[in-house]
C-alpha positions in Angstrom: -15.6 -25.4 8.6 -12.5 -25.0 6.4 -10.7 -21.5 7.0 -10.8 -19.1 4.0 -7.2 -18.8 2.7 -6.7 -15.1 1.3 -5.5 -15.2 -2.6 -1.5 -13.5 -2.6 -0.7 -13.0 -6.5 3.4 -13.9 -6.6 4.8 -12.1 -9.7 8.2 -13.8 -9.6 10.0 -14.8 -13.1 12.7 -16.9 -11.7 11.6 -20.2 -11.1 13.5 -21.3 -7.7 12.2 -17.9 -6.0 9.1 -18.0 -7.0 8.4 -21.8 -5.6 10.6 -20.7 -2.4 8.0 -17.6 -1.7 4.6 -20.2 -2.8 5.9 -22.7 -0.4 5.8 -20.4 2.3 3.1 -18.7 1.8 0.8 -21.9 1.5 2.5 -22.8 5.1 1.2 -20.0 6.3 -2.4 -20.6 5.0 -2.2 -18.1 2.3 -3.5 -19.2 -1.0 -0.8 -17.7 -4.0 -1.6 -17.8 -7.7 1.3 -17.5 -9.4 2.7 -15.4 -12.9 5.9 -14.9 -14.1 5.3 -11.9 -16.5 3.5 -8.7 -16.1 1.1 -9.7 -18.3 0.1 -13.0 -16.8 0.0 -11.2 -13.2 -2.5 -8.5 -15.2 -4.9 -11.3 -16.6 -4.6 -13.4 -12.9 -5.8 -10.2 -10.9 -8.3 -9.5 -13.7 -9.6 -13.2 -13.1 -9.5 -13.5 -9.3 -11.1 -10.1 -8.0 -10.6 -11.4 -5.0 -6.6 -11.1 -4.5 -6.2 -9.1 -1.6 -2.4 -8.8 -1.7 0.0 -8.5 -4.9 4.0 -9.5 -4.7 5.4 -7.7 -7.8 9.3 -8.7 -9.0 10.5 -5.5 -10.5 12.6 -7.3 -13.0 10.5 -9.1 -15.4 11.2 -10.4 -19.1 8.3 -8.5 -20.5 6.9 -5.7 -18.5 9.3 -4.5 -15.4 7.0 -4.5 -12.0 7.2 -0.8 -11.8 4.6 -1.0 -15.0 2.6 -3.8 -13.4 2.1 -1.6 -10.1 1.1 1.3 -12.3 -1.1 -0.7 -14.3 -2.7 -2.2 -11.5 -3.7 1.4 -9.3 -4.8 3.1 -12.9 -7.1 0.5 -13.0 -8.5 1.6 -9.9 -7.9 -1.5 -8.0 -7.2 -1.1 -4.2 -5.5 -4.4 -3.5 -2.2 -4.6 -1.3 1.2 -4.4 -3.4 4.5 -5.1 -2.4 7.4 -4.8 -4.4 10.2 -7.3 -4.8 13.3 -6.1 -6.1 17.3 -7.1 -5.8 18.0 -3.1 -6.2 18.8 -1.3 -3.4 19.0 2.3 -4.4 16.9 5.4 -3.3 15.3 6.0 -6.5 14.0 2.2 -7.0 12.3 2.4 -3.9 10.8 5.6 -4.2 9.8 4.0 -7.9 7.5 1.6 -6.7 6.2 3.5 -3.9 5.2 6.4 -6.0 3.3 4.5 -8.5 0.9 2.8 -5.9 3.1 0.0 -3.9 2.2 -0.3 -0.5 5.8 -1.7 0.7 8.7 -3.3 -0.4 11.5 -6.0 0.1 14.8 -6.2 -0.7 16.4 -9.8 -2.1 17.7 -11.6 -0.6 15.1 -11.6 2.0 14.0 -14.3 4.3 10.5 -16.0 4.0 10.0 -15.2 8.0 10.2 -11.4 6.5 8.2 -11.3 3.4 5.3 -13.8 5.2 5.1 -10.8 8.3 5.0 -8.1 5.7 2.3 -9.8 4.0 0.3 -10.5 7.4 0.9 -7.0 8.1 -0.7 -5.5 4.9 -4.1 -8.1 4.9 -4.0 -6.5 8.9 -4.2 -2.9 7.2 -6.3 -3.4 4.0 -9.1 -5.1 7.1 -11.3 -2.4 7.6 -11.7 -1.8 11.1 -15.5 -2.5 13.0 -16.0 -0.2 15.6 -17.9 3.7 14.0 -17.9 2.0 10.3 -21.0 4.2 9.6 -19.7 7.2 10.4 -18.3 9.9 7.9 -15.0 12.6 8.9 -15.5 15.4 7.4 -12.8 18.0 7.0 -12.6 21.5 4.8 -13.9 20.3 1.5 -13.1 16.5 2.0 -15.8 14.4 3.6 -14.2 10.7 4.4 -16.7 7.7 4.7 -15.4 4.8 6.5 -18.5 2.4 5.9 -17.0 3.0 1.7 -13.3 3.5 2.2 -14.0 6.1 0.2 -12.7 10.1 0.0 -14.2 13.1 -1.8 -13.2 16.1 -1.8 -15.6 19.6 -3.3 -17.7 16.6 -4.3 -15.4 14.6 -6.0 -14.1 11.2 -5.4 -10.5 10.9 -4.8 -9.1 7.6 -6.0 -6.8 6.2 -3.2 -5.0 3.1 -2.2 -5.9 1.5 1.1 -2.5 2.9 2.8 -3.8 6.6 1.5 -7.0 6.2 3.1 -5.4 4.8 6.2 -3.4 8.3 5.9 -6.6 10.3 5.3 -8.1 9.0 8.5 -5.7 8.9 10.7 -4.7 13.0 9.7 -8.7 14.1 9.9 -9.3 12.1 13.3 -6.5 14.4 14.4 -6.9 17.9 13.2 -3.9 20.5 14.5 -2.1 17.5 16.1 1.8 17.5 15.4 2.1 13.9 14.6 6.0 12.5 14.5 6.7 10.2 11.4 7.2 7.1 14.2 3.7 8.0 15.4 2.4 8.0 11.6 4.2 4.8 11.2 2.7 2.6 13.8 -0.7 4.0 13.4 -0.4 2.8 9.6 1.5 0.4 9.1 1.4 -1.1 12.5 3.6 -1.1 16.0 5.4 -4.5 14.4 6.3 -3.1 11.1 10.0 -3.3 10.2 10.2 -1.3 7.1 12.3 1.7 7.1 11.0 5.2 7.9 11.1 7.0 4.8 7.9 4.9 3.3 6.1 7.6 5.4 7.5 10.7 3.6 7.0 8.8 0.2 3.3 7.9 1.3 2.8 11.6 1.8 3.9 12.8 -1.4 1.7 10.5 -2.9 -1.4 11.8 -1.2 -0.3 15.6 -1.7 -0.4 14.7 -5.5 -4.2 13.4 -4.9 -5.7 16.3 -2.6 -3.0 19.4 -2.9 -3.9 21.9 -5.0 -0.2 22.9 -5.5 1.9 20.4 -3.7 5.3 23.1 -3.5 3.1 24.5 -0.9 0.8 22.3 0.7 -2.0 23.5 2.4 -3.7 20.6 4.2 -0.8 18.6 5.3 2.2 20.6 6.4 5.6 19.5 7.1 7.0 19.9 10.3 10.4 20.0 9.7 12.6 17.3 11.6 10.1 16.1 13.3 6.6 14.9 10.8 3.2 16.4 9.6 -0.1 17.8 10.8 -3.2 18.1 9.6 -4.6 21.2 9.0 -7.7 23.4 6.9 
């Protein structure tokens, strides 16, 4: 039986990268659809449901991929996003990361890279088998695994599939201290190469979502120097 390749959207505008990055991705038995605006990325994902991870350029002739990625979550969609971009500054990263991205690389990177951060995110969006009927609950959130799904008082919380991975791995382990190394291998995963700061960005993402005031958190606490804990 012919193996299922999983659909990567490359949002790429320059012609010679965007070939380089299809190329190895099809070696690697992924299956990309390609767009070089925002807006062709937009209609692609709209017409294939089924793309499980998103490669967004930031610097595009129509729409920058900051806008894409921001289109994309406040649609409600939950598939994998990682950012492409040739800018190296704080603020760019934080950018993407805040509205939605799940990772990102820097150019010029190499295809051994960008194929291991894909691999890694379809690992993470994969729900795990094992207690998939069970729900956490938590204070007023209630998490069900079997939905990927969070509400809290009631209400569903819209989150990204790196959120929820944060949800679950903070309620499995209320009171515990748990360093930002520790909250990066549990997420992201023990081969993950990214730098450590997607962590504290992750977070603030999530306090936005489920914080009430997020000056002064009450579920997840910082622990200065050292990383968060879980606590209601």
């Amino acid at each position: 039986m012919e193996k299922i390749r999983k659909k990567v959207l490359v949002l790429e505008d320059e012609d010679n990268i965007r070939s380089f990055v299809v190329i190895n991705l099809r070696r690697n038995d992924y299956e990309p659809i390609e767009a070089s605006t925002g807006e062709q990325a937009l209609a692609s994902l709209s017409a294939n449901p089924d793309i499980e991870v998103a490669l967004l350029d930031v610097m595009l002739p129509d729409i920058d991929g900051f806008e894409v990625c921001r289109r994309i979550r406040a649609s409600g969609s939950r598939v994998g996003i990682i950012m492409l971009t040739a800018r190296t500054t704080e603020m760019d990263k934080v950018t993407g990361l805040m509205n939605g991205a799940d990772d990102y690389v820097t150019k010029p990177f190499s295809p051994t890279e960008l194929v291991a951060r894909v691999d890694a995110l379809c690992r993470r969006l994969a729900p795990a088998e094992e207690n998939m009927q069970r729900d956490i609950e938590s204070g007023p959130f209630v998490l069900s695994l079997r939905n990927r799904t969070l509400d809290k008082n009631g209400e569903r919380v819209k989150l990204t599939q790196t959120e929820f991975s944060l949800m679950k791995l903070f309620m499995e382990n209320p009171g515990k201290a748990l360093s930002r190394e520790e909250i990066l291998t549990n997420v992201w995963g023990a081969d993950y190469k990214g730098e450590l700061k997607i962590v504290d960005v992750n977070i603030r993402r999530l306090r936005i979502k489920i914080e009430t005031n997020t000056d002064a958190p009450e579920f997840i606490t910082t622990l200065w120097g050292y990383g968060y804990k879980w606590g209601v």
